[in-house]
Each structure stands twice: as structure tokens, then as C-alpha cells.
C-alpha positions as CSV (number, residue, x, y, z in Angstrom):
1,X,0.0,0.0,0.0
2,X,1.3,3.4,-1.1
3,X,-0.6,6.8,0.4
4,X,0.3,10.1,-1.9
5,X,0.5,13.2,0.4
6,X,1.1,16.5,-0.3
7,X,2.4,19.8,1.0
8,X,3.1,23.6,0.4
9,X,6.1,25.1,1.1
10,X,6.7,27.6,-1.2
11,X,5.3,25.6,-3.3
12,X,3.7,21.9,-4.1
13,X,5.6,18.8,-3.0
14,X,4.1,15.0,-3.1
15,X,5.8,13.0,-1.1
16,X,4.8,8.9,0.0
17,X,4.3,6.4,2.4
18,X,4.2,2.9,2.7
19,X,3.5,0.3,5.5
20,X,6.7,0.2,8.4
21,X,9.1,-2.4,7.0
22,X,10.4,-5.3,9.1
23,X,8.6,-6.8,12.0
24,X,10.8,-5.3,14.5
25,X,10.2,-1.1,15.1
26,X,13.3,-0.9,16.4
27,X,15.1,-1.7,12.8
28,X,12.8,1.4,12.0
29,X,15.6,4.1,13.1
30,X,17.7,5.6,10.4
31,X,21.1,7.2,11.4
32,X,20.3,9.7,8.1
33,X,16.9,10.8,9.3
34,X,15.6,9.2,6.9
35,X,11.6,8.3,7.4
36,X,11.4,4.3,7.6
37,X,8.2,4.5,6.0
38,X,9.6,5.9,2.9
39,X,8.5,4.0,-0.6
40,X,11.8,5.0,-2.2
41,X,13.5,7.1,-5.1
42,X,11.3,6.8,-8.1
43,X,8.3,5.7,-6.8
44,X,5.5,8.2,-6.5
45,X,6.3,8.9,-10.4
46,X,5.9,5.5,-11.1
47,X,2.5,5.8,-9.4
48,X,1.7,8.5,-11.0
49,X,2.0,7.1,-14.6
50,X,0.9,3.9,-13.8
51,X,-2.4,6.3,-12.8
52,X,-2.2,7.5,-16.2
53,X,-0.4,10.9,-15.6
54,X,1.6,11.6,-18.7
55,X,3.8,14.5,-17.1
56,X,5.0,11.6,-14.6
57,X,8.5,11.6,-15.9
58,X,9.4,15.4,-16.3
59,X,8.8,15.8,-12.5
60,X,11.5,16.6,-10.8
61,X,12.7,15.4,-7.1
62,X,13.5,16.8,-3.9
63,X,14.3,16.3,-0.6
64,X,11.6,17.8,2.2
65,X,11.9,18.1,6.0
66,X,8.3,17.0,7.7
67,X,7.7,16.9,11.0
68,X,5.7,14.3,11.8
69,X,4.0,12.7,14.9
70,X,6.5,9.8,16.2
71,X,6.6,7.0,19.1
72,X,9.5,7.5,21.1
73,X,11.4,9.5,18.3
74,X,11.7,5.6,16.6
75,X,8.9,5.5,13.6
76,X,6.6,8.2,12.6
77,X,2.6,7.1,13.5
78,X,1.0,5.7,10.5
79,X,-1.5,8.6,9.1
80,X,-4.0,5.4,8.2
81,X,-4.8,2.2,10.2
82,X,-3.9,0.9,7.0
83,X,-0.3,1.6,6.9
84,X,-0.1,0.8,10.5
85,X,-1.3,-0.2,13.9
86,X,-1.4,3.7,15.1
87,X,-1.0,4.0,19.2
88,X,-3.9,4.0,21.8
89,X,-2.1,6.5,24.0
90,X,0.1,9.3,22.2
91,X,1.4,10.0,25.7
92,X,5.0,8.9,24.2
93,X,4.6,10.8,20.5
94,X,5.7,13.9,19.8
95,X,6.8,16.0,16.8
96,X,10.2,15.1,14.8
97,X,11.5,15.6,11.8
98,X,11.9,13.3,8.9
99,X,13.9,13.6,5.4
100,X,11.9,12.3,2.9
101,X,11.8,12.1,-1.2
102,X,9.2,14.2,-2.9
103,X,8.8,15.6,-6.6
104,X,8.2,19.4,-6.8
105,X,4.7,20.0,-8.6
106,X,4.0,23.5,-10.3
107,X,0.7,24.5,-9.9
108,X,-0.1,23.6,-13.7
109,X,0.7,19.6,-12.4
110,X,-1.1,20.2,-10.1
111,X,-4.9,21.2,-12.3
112,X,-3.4,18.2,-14.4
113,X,-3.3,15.7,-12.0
114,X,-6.6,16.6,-10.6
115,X,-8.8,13.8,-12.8
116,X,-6.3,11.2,-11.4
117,X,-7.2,11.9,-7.9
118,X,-10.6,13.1,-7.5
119,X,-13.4,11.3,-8.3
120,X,-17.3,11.8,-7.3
121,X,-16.9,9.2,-4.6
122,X,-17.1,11.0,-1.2
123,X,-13.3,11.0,1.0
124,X,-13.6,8.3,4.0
125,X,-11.5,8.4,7.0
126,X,-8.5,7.6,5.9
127,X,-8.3,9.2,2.5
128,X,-9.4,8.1,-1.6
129,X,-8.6,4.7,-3.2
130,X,-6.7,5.5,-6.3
131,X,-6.3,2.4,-7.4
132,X,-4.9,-1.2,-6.4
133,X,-2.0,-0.4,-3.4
134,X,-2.6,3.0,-3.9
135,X,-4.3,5.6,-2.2
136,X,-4.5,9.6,-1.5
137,X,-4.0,10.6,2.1
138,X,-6.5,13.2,3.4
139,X,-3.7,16.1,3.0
140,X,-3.6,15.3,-0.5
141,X,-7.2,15.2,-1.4
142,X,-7.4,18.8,0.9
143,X,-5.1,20.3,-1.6
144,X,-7.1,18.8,-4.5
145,X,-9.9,21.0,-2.9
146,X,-8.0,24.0,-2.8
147,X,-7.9,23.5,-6.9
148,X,-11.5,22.7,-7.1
149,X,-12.2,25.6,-4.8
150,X,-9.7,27.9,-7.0
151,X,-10.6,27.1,-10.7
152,X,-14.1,28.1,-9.5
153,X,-13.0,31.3,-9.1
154,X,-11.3,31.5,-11.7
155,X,-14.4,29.9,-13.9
156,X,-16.3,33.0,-12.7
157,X,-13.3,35.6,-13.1
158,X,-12.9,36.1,-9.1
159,X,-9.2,37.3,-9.0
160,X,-7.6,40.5,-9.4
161,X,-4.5,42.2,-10.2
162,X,-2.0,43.4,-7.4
163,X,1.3,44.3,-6.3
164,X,2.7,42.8,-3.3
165,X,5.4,44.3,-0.9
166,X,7.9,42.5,1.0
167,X,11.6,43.7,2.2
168,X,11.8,46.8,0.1
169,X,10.7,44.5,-3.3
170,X,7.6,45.0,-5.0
171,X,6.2,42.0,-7.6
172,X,3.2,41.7,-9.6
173,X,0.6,39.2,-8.5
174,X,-2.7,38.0,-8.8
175,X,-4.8,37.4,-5.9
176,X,-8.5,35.9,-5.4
177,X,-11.5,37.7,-4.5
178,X,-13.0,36.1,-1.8
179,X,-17.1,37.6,-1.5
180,X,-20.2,35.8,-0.5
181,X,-20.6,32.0,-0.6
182,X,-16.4,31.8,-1.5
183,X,-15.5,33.9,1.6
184,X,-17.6,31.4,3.8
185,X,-16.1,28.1,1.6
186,X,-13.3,29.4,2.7
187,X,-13.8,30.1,6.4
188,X,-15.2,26.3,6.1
189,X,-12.0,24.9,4.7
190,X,-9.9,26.3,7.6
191,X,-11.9,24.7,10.2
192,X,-10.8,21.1,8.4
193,X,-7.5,21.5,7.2
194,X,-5.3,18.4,8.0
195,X,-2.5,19.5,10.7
196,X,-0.1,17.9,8.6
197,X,-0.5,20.4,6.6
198,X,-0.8,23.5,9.0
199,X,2.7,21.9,10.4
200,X,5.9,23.2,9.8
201,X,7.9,22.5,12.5
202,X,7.7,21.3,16.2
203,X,4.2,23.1,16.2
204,X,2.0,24.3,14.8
205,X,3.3,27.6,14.2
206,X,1.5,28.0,11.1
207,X,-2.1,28.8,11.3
208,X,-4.9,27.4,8.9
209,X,-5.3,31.1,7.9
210,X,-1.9,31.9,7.1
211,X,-1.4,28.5,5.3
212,X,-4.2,28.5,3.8
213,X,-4.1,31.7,2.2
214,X,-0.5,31.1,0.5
215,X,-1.8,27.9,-0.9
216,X,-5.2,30.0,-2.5
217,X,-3.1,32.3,-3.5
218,X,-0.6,30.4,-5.2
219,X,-3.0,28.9,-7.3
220,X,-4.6,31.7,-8.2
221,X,-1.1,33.8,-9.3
222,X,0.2,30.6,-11.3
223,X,-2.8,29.4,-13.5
224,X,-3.3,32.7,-14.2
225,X,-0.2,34.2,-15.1
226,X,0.2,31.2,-16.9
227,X,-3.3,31.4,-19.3
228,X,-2.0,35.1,-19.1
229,X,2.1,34.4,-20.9
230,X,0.1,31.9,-23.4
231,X,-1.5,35.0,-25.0
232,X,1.8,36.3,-25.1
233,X,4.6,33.8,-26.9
234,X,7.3,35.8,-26.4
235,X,7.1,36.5,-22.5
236,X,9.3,33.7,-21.4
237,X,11.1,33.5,-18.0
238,X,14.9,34.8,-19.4
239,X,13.7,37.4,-22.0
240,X,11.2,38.8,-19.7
241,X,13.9,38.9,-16.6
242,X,16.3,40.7,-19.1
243,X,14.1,43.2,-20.8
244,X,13.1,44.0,-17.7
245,X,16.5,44.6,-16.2
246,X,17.4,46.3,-19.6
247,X,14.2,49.1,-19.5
248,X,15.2,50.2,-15.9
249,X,18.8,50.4,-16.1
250,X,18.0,52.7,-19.8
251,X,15.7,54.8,-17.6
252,X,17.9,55.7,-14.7
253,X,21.3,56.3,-16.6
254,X,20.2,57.9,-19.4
255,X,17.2,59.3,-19.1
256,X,15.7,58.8,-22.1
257,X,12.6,57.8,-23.1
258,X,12.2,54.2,-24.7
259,X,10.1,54.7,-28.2
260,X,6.4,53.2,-27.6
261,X,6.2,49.9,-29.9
262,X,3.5,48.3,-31.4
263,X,2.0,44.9,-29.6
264,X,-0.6,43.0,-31.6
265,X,-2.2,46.7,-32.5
266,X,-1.3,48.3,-28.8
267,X,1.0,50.8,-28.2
268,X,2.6,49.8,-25.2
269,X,5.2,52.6,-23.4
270,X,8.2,50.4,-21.6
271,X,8.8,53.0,-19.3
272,X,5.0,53.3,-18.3
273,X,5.1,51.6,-14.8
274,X,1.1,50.6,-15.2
275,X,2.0,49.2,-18.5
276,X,4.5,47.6,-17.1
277,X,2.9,46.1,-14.3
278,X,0.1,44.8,-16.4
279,X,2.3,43.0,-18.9
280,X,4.8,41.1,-15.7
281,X,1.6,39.8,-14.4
282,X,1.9,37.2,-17.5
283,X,6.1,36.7,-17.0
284,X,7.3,34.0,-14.8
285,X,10.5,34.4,-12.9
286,X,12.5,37.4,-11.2
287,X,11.0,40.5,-11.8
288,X,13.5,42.3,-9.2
289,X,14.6,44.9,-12.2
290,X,10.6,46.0,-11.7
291,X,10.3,46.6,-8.4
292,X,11.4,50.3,-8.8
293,X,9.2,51.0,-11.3
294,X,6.0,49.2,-9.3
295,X,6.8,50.6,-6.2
296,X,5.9,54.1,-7.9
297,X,2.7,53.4,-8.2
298,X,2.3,50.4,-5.2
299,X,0.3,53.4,-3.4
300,X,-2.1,53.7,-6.3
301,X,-3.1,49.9,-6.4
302,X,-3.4,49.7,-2.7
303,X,-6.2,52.5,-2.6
304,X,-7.8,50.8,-5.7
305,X,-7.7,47.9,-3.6
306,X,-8.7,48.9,-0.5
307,X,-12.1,49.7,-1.6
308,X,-12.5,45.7,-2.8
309,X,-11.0,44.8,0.8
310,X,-12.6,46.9,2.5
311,X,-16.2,45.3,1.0
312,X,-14.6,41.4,1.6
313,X,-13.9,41.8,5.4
314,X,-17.9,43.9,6.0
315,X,-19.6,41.5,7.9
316,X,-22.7,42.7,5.9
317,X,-23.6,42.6,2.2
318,X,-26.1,44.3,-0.1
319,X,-28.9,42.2,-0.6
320,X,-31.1,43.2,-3.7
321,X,-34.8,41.9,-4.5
322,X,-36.7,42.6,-7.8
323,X,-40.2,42.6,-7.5
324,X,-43.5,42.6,-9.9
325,X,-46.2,45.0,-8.7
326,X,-48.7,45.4,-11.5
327,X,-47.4,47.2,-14.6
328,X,-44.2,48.6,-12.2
329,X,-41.4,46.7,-11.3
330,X,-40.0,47.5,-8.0
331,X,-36.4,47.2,-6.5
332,X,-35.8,47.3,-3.4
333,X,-32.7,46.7,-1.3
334,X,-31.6,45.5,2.3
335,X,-28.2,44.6,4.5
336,X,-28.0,41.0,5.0
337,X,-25.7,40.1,7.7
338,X,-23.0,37.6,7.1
339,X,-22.6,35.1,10.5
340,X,-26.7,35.2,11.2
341,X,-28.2,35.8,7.8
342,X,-30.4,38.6,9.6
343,X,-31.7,41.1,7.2
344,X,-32.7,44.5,7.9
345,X,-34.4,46.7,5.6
346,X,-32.9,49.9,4.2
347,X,-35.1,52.4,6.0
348,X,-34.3,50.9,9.4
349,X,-30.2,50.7,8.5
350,X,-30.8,54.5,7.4
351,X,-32.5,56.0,10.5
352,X,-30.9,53.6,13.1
353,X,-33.7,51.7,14.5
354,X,-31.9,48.4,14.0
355,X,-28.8,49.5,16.1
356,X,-30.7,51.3,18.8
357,X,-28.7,52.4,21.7
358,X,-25.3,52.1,20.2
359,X,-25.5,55.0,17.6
360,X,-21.6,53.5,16.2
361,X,-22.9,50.5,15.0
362,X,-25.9,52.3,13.2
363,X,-23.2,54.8,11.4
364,X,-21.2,51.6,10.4
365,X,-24.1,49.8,9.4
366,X,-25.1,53.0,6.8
367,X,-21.4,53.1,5.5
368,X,-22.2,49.4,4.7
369,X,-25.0,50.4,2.8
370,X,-24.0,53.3,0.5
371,X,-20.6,51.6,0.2
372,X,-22.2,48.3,-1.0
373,X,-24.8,50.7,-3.4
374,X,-22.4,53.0,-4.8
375,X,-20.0,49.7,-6.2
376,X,-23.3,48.1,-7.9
377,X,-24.5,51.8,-9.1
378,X,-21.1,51.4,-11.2
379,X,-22.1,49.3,-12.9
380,X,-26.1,49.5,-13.0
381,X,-27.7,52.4,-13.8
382,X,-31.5,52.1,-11.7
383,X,-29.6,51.7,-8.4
384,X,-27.2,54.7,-9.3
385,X,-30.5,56.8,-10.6
């Protein structure tokens, strides 16, 4: 029996595991740290393909660091009675960490693999049966959510374009947009993520949140900046690192402006930081010769942002109702709130009488309201009328 799992850590690993070898556990301990229950160099891609993953062979290895729950720092617990016998008392476990073999996965493997391990049958205790001997541990059929969860937002176009900051560097990404049923998916997906997932070390120093978030949004960035470079052949990882590199350095030592240049009917201008932004959200690789240029406008974005953000984290949304009176047809509009599903009309939210005696909630509750109105009066003319 082989069990797939999977991880993120700054990216997508798989790594295995296979029944303890041997009938005695002490003949378990490797002087390497090596993880007994290891099923060897080679193997998950063998699984793979014999699943009927082509990209099998072009995968390419690596060695991970998990910390794992182990008896008496010997053997790491089985993650399924049916590796395993798993102990009664865990009075004797505790965290240590294992070398194991993996294969990186970009997030494009990832979408690929997906019809290989999912299926319409429901996930039982101990994982999904792939096929004979092999099986997908519940971490590996959470991440597989995650996909399903992500290329529904991107089926329905929820992701945007941003610019993150970290260390004085500024890069081009794209990130999800997480409103209404997806915002509580999401919150739902927290509460159940495996903690061999939320582990990265002796604790759990990483919460579900945090963990969570990098996984969604590295999803999100890849698939999309990669459907994004497809529509441009030329944007590959070295020409787009060097022109890059080459349009700054121009700008700063001579000072001259680079000569707009026709793209597919566009006139593009290399030294416009938005164009430039817009066209390294479809490049992959460093984009460190950019960070200049979008850290001029990283200010911009953030307030275009904001308002989006600002609408995610409300715990209220505009709820709209379209209703048939005779010859008129009426629309009328409320607050629904989020956690209860409570809805209160307009008129109360407006004069207060559904925050009485705490006059900040009512003013909070109104900049809900004209907030939530003035983004759909953008772009629907009877509720900006």
C-alpha cells in the first residue's frame, strides 16, 4: 500500500508512504533521518503514470523536511490504520523531523493531476482509493480541494491584479477575490485543514489562515499568469527577466525615453510603470529589475484595492430583490448580515432603529450600505439613478 500526500512550502511537494518495513520497530531508526516508512526514489512517479499521468517523468525530485508525529522518536505514527497499527495512547509521540523524497509540482501539475485523484466518490476516514495499493492521504485530497475551490474562481473571473510588498521588493501578482458563498467556503475549509498540513515545524506555528491563504493564492497567481504568458509567446522567464532589467537600467542612466512599440495593435510605453505592471503579471521568474518602477505606483493599487477589501472583510452585504407590482417593477434593497443571515431593511439601517442604543454600530451599518450601493451603481444604472 502506497498513500500520496502532499504539501506547500513555497510551493507543491508530493511526497509517500508505505507500510513500516520489518517486523521489529526498532530496525525502523535511520542514522540519516531518513523516514522508515519511505516508498523509495522513483516511486511516487511510477505511481503516477501507472495512474495515467503523462507529465510523470518530467517531475522533478526533492528532498523535504516533515515533522511528523512519532513514538519515542523511533517510527513516525502511520497517518492510516492501513499503513499501520497507530498507538492508543500518544502520551510517548511527539513532533520530529523526517527527510523524505518528494517531486516538486508546479501549480499547472497540479490542475493536471486533478482527474487522477478526485473522483465523485465522497473522501472516507483515511483518504481516496486511487487504485490497487494506492491511495490519497486526506492532505492530499485537501489540496485537490483547494484546486477545485480555485478554478471556480477562476471559472467566474474572481481574482484581481495586485502588487505585493515585501523587504523593500515589489512583484506583480494576482490574488483571489473572496465575496459571498467563497468567503464562507473558505472560512469552512480552515476549520478542516489536515494539521499535517498546518505543520511546519515542532508546532504548529502555522495557522490554517496563514497556510491557507499562501496555498489559494498560489493557485490563483500561477494558473493565471500562466493562461496570461500563453497569450503572449514571447514573455518567457529569461527574455522577460532581461528586458526587464534592460528598461530600468536605460531609464535611470540615461534618461531617455524608450520609443512606444506596437504589440498585436497596442501601443505599449516600456517605461509606463502601469504598462509595465500589467504585462509582468503574465512573465514568470525574477522580476527584481521591476520593483522600482512598481513601487511608484504600489500606493495607487493599494487604494484601488482597498475599496474591494474593504467590501470582503464587512460582515454585511447588499442584498437586492426585484419585484413585480402590476405594470411597475420595483427594486428594493436591504443589509443582509454575514454570520446570522439577519436582514434588515434599508429604511431601518438609514434611521438607526436596527442599532438602537449604540449609535456607532448604526453609522457603520449606513457606511455598509452606501458603500455596497455606490460599487453596484457602477455598474447598474437604476440603483445609481
Amino acid at each position: 500500500m502506497l498513500a500520496l500526500h502532499g504539501c506547500y512550502r513555497q510551493g507543491f511537494f508530493l511526497w509517500g508512504e508505505r507500510p513500516l518495513p520489518g517486523d521489529g520497530r526498532e530496525d525502523a531508526r535511520h542514522p540519516d533521518g531518513g523516514s522508515p516508512c519511505e516508498p523509495g526514489e522513483g516511486r511516487i512517479p511510477h505511481a503516477l503514470a501507472e495512474l495515467g499521468f503523462e507529465g510523470a517523468g518530467s517531475l522533478v525530485p526533492a528532498k523535504l523536511e516533515i515533522y511528523l508525529p512519532s513514538c519515542a522518536e523511533k517510527f513516525p505514527v502511520p497517518s492510516t490504520p492501513l499503513l499501520g497499527e497507530i498507538p492508543r495512547s500518544r502520551a510517548k509521540c511527539s513532533m520530529r523531523a523526517w527527510h523524505v523524497e518528494a517531486v516538486s509540482v508546479s501549480v499547472t501539475d497540479l490542475v493536471a493531476l486533478r482527474p487522477f485523484l478526485v473522483s465523485d466518490e465522497p473522501v472516507s476516514r483515511d483518504g481516496r482509493f486511487l487504485a490497487n495499493g494506492v491511495m490519497s492521504a486526506l492532505d492530499l485530497c485537501y489540496i485537490m480541494e483547494c484546486c477545485s475551490f480555485v478554478l471556480s474562481l477562476l471559472k467566474r473571473g474572481r481574482f484581481l491584479p495586485d502588487i505585493r510588498a515585501s523587504k523593500d521588493k515589489y512583484e506583480p501578482v494576482w490574488v483571489p477575490m473572496l465575496i459571498g458563498d467563497d468567503s464562507a467556503r473558505y472560512s469552512r475549509m480552515m476549520r478542516v485543514m489536515p494539521d499535517i498540513i498546518k505543520t511546519r515545524g515542532e508546532s504548529f506555528a502555522s495557522g490554517p489562515r496563514t497556510v491557507l491563504g499562501e496555498m489559494i493564492s498560489a493557485l490563483v497567481d500561477g494558473l493565471v499568469r500562466h493562461a496570461w504568458s500563453r497569450r503572449i509567446p514571447d514573455d518567457r522567464e529569461s527574455v522577460s527577466s532581461r528586458a526587464a532589467r534592460a528598461i530600468v537600467k536605460k531609464s535611470r542612466v540615461s534618461g531617455e525615453s524608450v520609443p512606444e512599440r506596437r504589440k498585436r495593435g497596442r501601443l505599449v510605453n516600456a517605461l509606463n510603470p502601469h504598462a509595465l505592471w500589467i504585462r509582468s503579471l503574465g512573465w514568470f521568474g525574477e522580476t527584481d529589475g521591476l520593483s522600482q518602477s512598481l513601487g511608484s505606483i504600489y500606493s495607487d493599487v493599494r487604494e484601488w484595492m482597498g475599496r474591494y477589501e474593504w467590501s470582503r472583510h464587512a460582515p454585511y452585504r447588499l442584498r437586492l430583490e426585484l419585484s413585480d407590482s402590476g405594470d411597475i417593477w420595483r427594486l428594493e434593497y436591504s443589509l443582509k448580515c454575514f454570520d446570522s443571515g439577519e436582514i434588515f431593511k434599508a429604511s431601518d439601517v438609514w434611521f438607526g432603529a436596527c442599532a438602537a442604543g449604540n449609535p456607532g454600530a448604526g453609522g457603520y451599518m449606513r457606511r455598509c450600505m452606501l458603500q455596497a450601493l455606490g460599487n453596484a451603481g457602477s455598474s447598474f444604472r437604476p440603483i445609481r439613478d
